[in-house]
C-alpha positions in Angstrom: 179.8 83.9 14.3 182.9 82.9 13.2 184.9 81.9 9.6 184.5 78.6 9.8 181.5 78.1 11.4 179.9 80.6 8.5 181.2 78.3 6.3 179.9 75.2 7.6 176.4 76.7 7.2 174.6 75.7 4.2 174.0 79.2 2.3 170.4 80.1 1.3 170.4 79.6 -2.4 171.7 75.8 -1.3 168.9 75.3 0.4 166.6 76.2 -1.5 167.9 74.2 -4.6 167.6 71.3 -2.0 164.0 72.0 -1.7 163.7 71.9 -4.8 165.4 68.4 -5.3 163.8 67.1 -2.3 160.2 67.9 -3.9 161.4 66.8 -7.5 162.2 63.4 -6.0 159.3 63.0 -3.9 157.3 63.6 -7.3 159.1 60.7 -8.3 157.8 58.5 -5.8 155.0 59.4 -5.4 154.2 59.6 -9.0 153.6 56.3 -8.5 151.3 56.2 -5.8 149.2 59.2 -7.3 148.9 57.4 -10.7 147.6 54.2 -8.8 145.0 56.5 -6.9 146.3 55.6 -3.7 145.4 57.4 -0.6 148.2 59.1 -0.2 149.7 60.8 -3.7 152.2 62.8 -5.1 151.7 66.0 -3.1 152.0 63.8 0.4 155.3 62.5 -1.0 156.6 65.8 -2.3 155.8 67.6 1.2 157.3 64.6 3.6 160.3 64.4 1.4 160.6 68.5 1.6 159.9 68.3 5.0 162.7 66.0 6.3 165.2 67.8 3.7 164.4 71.3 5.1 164.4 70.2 9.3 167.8 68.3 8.3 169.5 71.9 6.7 168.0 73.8 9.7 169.5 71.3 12.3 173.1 71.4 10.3 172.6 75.3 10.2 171.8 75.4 14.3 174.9 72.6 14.7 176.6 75.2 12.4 175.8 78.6 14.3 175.8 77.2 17.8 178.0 79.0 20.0 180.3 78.3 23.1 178.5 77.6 26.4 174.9 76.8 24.9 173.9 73.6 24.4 175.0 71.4 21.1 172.6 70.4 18.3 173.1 66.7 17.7 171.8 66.1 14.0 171.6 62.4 15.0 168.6 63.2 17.7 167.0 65.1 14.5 167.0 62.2 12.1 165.7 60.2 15.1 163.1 62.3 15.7 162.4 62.5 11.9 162.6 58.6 11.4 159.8 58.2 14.4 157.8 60.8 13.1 158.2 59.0 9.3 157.3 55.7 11.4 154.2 57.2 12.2 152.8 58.4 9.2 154.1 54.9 7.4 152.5 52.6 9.9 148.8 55.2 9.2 148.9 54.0 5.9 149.0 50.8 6.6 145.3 49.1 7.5 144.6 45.8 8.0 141.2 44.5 6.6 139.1 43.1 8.9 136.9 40.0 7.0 140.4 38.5 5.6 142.7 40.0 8.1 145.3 40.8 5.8 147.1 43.9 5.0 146.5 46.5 3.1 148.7 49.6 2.2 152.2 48.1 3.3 153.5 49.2 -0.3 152.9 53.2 0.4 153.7 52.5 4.3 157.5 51.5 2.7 157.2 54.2 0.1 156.5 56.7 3.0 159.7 55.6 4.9 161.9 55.8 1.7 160.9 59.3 1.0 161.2 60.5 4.0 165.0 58.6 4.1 165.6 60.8 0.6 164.5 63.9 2.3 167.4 63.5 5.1 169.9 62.2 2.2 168.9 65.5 0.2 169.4 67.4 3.6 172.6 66.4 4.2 173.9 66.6 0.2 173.9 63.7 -0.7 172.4 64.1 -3.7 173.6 61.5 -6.3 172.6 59.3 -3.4 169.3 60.5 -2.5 168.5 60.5 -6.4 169.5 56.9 -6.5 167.3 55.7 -4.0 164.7 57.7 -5.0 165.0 55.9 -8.6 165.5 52.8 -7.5 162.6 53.1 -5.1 160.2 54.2 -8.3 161.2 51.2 -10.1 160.4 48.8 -7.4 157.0 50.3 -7.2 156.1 50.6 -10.6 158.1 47.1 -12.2 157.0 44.8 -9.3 153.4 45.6 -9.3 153.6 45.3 -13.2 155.1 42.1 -12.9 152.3 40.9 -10.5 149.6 42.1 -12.9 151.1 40.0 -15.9 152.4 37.1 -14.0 149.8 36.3 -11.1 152.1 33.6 -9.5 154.7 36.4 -8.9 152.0 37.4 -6.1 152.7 34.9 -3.1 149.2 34.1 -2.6 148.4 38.3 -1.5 144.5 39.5 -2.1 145.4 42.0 -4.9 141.8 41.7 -6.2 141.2 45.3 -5.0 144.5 46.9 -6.3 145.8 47.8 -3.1 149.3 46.8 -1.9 
């Protein structure tokens, strides 16, 4: 391996300070959803949002270390992949009920996606960024279901008689 491709390789103690990040802010999110006593809680959140972060650094590291004459590491076909695989586990936790037909779960399906989103952010260092969302994404799930509790009308006519999303 070269200089500068040594250099463009994210170093280990980097990585696993982005671990770290990546699991704080997946608390965050799913902080929410634990407290709630959704299916899915905080430990989901925290290992989907390490998850992405981690297969993000290893993809830059292989983009990094790859040499001349094998094939490239696109880290575009890795957030793909990731963003189906997110897709996935999102549309899972979304159920629809069958006496009223309406949805149920859309909230942590949307939470899912957004985690895994700050996962890749995290991955790739953007960090003010990824911690941004990540806030912003807690405040939407805890001050718009608070609002709906104390103003009723805020609802749009959704069954939230059961607490779910």
């Amino acid at each position: 391996m070269s200089a500068s491709q040594t250099a463009a390789m994210i170093a280990y103690d980097s990585f696993i300070l982005r671990c770290c990040l990546a699991v704080a802010l997946g608390l965050l999110i799913g902080l929410d959803r634990e407290i709630k006593k959704k299916p899915l809680g905080a430990r989901a959140y925290m290992l989907i949002c390490l998850g992405c972060c981690a297969l993000t650094m290893l993809t830059l590291n292989l983009a990094a270390a790859g040499q001349e004459g094998t094939a490239a590491v696109d880290p575009s076909r890795t957030i793909q992949g990731i963003v189906g695989g997110i897709g996935f586990l999102g549309a899972g936790a979304i159920m629809s009920t069958t006496e009223t037909g309406k949805l149920r779960g859309v909230g942590s399906g949307a939470a899912i996606w957004v985690v895994g989103v700050v996962g890749i952010a995290v991955g790739f260092g953007f960090l003010a960024e990824a911690a941004s969302v990540a806030l912003l994404a807690f405040l939407i799930l805890t001050i718009v279901d608070w609002a709906q509790q104390h103003r009723p009308d805020l609802d749009n006519g959704r069954d939230t008689s059961d607490g779910d999303d």
